[in-house]
C-alpha positions in Angstrom: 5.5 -2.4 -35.0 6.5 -4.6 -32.7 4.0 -4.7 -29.6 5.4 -6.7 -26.5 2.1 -5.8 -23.9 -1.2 -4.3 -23.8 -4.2 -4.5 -21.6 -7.1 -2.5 -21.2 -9.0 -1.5 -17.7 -12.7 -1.1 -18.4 -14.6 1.7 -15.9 -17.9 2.7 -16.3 -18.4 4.7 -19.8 -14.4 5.0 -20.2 -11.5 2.7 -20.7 -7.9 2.9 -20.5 -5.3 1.3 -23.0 -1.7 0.8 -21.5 0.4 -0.8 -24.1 4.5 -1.7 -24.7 5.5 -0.8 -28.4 8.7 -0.9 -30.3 9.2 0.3 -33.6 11.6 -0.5 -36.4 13.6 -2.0 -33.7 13.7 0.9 -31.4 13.7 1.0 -27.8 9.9 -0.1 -26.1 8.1 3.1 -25.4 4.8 3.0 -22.8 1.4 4.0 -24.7 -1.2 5.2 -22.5 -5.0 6.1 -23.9 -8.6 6.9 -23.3 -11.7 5.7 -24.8 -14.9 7.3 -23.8 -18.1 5.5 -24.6 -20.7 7.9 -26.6 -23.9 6.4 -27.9 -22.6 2.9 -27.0 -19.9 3.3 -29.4 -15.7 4.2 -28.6 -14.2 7.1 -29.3 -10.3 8.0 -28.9 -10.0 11.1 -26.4 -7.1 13.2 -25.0 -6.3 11.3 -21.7 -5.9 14.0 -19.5 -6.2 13.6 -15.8 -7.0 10.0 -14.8 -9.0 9.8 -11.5 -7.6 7.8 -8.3 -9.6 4.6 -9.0 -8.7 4.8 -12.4 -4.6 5.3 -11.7 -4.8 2.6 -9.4 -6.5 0.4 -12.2 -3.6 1.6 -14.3 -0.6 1.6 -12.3 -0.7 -1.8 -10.0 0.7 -1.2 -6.2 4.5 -2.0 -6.9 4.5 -4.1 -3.6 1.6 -6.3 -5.4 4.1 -7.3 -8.2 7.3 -8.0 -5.9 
């Protein structure tokens, strides 16, 4: 596994993992993931919907990066 990006966006009891990966020399594929905080420990979760502030946190304003 090759693994060219990752960051994580923290929000209140969730965060999400957005992550570049490349296997056994494939093409980079985008990862996106949810941990939801239970009991103050992290716990994978089916990502589902994301809400606006979270999207934005996600997926930066393409004007921002240009």
């Amino acid at each position: 596994m090759y693994l060219s990006f990752k960051e994580v966006i923290d929000f209140q009891n969730t965060r999400i993992s957005v992550g570049v990966y490349s296997y056994n020399g494939a093409p980079k594929k985008l990862q996106v993931t949810r941990e939801n905080q239970i009991d103050g420990s992290w716990s994978f979760t089916k990502l589902g919907r994301m809400s606006k502030e979270e999207a934005q946190g996600v997926v930066p304003n393409y004007d921002q990066g240009h």
